[in-house]
C-alpha positions in Angstrom: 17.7 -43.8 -0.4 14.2 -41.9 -0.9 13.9 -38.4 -2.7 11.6 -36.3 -0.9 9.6 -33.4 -2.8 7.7 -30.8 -1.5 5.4 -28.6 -3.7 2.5 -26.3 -4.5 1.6 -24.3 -6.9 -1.4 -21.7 -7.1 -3.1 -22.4 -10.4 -7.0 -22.5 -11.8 -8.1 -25.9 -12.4 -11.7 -26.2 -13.5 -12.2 -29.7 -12.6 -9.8 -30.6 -9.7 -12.0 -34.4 -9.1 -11.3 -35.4 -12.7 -7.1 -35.0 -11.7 -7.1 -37.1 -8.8 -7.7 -40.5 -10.0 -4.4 -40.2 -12.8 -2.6 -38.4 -10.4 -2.9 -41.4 -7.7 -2.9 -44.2 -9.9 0.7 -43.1 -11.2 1.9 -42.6 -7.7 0.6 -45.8 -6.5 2.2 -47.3 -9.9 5.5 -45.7 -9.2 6.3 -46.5 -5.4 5.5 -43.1 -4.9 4.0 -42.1 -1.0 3.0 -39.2 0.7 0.1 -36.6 0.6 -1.2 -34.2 -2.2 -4.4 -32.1 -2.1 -6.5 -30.4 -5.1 -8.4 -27.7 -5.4 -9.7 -25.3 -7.6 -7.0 -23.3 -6.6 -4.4 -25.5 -6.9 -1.9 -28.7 -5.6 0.0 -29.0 -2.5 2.0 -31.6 -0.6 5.4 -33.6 0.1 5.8 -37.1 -1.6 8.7 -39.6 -1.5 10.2 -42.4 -3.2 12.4 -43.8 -6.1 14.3 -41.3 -7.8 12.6 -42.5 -11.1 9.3 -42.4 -9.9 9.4 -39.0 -8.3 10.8 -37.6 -11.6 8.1 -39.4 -13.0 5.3 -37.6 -11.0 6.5 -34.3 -11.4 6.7 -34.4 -15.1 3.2 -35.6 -14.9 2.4 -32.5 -12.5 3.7 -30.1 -14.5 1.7 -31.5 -17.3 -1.7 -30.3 -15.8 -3.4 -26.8 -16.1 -1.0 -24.0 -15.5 1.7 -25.5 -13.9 4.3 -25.8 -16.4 6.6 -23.5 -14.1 5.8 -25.9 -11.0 9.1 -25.4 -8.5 9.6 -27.5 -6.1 12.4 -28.1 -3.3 14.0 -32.0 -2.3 15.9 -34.0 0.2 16.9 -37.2 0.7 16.2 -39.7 3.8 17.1 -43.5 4.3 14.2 -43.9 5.4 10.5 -44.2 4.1 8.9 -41.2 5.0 5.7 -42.2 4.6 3.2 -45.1 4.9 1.1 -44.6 1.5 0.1 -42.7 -0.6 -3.1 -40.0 -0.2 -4.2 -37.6 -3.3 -7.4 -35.3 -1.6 -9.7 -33.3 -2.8 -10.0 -30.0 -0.4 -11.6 -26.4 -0.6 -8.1 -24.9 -0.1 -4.7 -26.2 -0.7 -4.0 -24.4 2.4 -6.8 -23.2 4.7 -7.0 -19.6 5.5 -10.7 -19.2 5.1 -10.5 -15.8 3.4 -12.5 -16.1 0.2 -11.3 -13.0 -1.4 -7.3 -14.1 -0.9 -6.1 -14.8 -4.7 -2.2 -15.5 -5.2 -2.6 -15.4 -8.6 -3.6 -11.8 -8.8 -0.6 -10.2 -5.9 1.2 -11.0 -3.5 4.2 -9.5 -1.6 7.7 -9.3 -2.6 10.1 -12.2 -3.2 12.9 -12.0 -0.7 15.4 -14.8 -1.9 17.3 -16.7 1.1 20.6 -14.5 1.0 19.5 -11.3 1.0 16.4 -12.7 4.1 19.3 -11.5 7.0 19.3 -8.0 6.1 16.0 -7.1 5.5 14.6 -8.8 9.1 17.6 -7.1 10.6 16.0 -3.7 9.7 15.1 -1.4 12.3 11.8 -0.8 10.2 10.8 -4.2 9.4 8.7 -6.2 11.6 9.2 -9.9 11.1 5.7 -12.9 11.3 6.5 -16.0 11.6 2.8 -17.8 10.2 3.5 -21.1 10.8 1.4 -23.0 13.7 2.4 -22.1 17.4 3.8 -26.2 18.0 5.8 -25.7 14.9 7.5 -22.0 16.4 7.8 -24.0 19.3 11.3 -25.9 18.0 12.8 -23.0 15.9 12.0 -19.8 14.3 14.3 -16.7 13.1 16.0 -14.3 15.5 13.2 -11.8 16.1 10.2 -13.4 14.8 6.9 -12.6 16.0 5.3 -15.6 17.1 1.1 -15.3 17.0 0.3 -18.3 18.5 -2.4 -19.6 16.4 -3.1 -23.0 16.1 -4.4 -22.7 12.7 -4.0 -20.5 9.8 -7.6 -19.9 9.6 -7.0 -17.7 12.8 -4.0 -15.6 10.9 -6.9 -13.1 9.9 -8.1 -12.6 13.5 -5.0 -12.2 14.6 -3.6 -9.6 12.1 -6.8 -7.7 12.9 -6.7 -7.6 16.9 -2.3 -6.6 16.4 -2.1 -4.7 13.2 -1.6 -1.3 15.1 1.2 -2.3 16.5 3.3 -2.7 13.2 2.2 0.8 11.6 4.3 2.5 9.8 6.5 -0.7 9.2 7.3 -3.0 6.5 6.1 -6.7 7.3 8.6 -9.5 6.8 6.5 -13.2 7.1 7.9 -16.5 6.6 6.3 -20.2 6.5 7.9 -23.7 5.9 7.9 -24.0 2.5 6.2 -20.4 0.7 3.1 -21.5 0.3 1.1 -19.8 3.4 2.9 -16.5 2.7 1.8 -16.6 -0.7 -2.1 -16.3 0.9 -0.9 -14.1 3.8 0.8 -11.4 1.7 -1.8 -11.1 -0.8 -4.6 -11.2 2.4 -2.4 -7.9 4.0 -1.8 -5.8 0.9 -6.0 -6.4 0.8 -5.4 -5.0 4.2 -4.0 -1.7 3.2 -0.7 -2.9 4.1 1.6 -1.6 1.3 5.7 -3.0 2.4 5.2 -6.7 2.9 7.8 -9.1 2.1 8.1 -12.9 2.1 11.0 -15.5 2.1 11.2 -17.3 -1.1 11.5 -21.2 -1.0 10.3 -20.6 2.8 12.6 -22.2 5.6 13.2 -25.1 3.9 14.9 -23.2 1.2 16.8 -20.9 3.5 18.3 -23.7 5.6 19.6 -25.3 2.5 21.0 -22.6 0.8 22.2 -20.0 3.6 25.4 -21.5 5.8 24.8 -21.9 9.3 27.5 -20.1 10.0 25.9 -16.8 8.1 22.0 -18.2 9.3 20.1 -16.3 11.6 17.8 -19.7 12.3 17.1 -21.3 15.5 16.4 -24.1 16.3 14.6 -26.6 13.8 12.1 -26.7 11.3 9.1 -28.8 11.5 7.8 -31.0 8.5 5.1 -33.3 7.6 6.7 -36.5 7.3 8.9 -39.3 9.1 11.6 -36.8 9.7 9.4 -34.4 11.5 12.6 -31.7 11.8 14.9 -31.0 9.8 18.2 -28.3 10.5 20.6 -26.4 8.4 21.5 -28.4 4.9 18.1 -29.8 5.7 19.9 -32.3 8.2 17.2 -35.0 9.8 16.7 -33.1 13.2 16.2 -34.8 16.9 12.5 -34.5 17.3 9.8 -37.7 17.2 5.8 -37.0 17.0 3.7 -37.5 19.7 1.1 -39.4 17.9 -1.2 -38.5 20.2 -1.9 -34.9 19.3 0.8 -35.2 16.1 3.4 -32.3 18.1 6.8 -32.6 17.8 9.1 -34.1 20.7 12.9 -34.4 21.7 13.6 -37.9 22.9 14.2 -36.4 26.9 10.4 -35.4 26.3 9.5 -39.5 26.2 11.4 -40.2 29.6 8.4 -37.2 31.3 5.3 -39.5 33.1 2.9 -37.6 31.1 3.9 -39.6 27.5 2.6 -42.5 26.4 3.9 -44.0 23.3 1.1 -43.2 20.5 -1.3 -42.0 23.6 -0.4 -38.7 24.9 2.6 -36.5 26.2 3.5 -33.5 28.1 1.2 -31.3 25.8 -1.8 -33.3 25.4 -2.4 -35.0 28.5 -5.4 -32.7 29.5 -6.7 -32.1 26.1 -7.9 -35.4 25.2 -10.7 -37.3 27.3 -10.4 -41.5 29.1 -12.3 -42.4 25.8 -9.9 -40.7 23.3 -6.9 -42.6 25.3 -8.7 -45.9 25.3 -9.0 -45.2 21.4 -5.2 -44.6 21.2 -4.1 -47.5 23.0 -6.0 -49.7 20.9 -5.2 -48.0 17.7 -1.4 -48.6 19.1 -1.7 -52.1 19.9 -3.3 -52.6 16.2 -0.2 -51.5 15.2 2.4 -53.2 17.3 1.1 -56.6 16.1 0.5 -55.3 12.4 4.0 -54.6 12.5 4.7 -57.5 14.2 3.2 -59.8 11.9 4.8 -57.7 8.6 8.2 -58.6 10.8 7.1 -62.7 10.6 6.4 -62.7 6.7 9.4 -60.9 6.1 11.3 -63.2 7.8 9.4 -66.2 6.6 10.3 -64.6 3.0 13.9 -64.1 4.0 14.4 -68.2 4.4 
């Protein structure tokens, strides 16, 4: 069994290149895989392994710069979620573009997971989901305003072209785990935008904390592992990746002509070129006979 962690935490950190080498050499040293990106502002990402070595990596987290009150939320899976381990350096721990966004000096108010179904239902509330438009795609809350971007660099834009049609309203916005409402709240009271609200723990929290029976969730909710949905009680959901343009897919979606395993599928077909599906198909076959050949040791081993 592997224990899943996913994190961030807005913080200053002077000298974000000097962290990464500790930070990855413990993880790599403690069975410990996933992603994790610093910045100045920052660390965010999911990791998974050992119980031990998890615990092991988030005592060390919480041991840098300002993150002694580091929350983070966890599951379970059976299987590995991840291939290895990355630790990045990035500009932003999540990329909104917005150079004048600071979580550390506001943001909107905290709306923990059981008290999320009567504020949305509010006649005066308008609700944002700010997640990617393939993520929306396969489950959002009752109500939610989808923008359709496919970035959250293009939240801004978007906010700018609709914000007259939310006056005189108080904003309710959501995201996965917290961490792009954290930017987005602070980036609309900048705006002028004096009610804004955001879910606390993010989906992730609210599925595992809120009953379905009380939930006002549909659907599932993507993440950035093996899993790639997860449903109430954070329950492994149905959905595979196309890794072709890394969207999410039901398993009826791999019986449609357009999908081809690790090439393309109903979504991408017409959005990459011959050349990017000759790349694919060789990038699949490298690793139908890597995996092949890790099947052969393993079983040389075994005898």
């Amino acid at each position: 069994m592997y224990t899943i962690a996913a994190l961030y935490h807005f913080t200053r950190f002077s000298d974000p290149d000097a962290l990464r080498g500790p930070l990855l050499d413990l993880c790599l040293a403690q069975e410990v895989k996933g992603s994790l990106l610093l910045a100045r502002e920052g660390i965010n990402g999911t990791i998974a392994g050992p119980r031990a070595g998890i615990d092991a990596v988030l005592a060390h987290i919480r041991a840098l710069p300002g993150c002694s009150d580091l929350e983070w939320k966890e599951a379970t899976a059976t299987d590995a979620p991840f291939g290895r381990m990355k630790v990045r350096l990035k500009k932003e721990i999540v990329t909104m573009g917005q150079p004048d966004v600071d979580p550390k000096a506001r943001v909107g108010n905290y709306v923990e997971p059981e008290d999320w179904n009567d504020l949305i239902r509010s006649d005066d509330v308008v609700v944002i989901d700010t997640r990617n438009h393939y993520e929306v795609a396969i489950g959002t809350f009752e109500g939610a305003i989808d923008p359709e971007t496919s970035s959250f660099r293009e939240f801004p834009a978007w906010w700018e072209a609709n914000k007259d049609r939310f006056h005189n309203k108080r904003v309710a916005m959501f995201c996965t785990g917290g961490i792009r409402c954290e930017k987005s709240t602070n980036f609309l009271l900048g705006q002028g935008v004096e009610d804004v609200y955001h879910l606390k723990g993010g989906i992730l929290r609210y599925l595992e904390e809120v009953p379905e029976q009380d939930s006002s969730w549909q659907g599932e909710c993507f993440v950035f592992d093996n899993r790639v949905s997860v449903g109430h009680g954070l329950k492994e959901g149905p959905h595979e990746l196309c890794h072709g343009c890394r969207r999410p897919l039901l398993p009826e979606d791999k019986s449609r002509p357009e999908y081809e395993a690790g090439v393309s599928c109903h979504m991408c077909i017409n959005e990459t070129s011959e050349a990017d599906k000759a790349r694919f198909r060789e990038r699949q076959k490298q690793m139908q006979l890597a995996r092949a050949r890790g099947a052969d040791h393993l079983g040389t081993i075994s005898l």
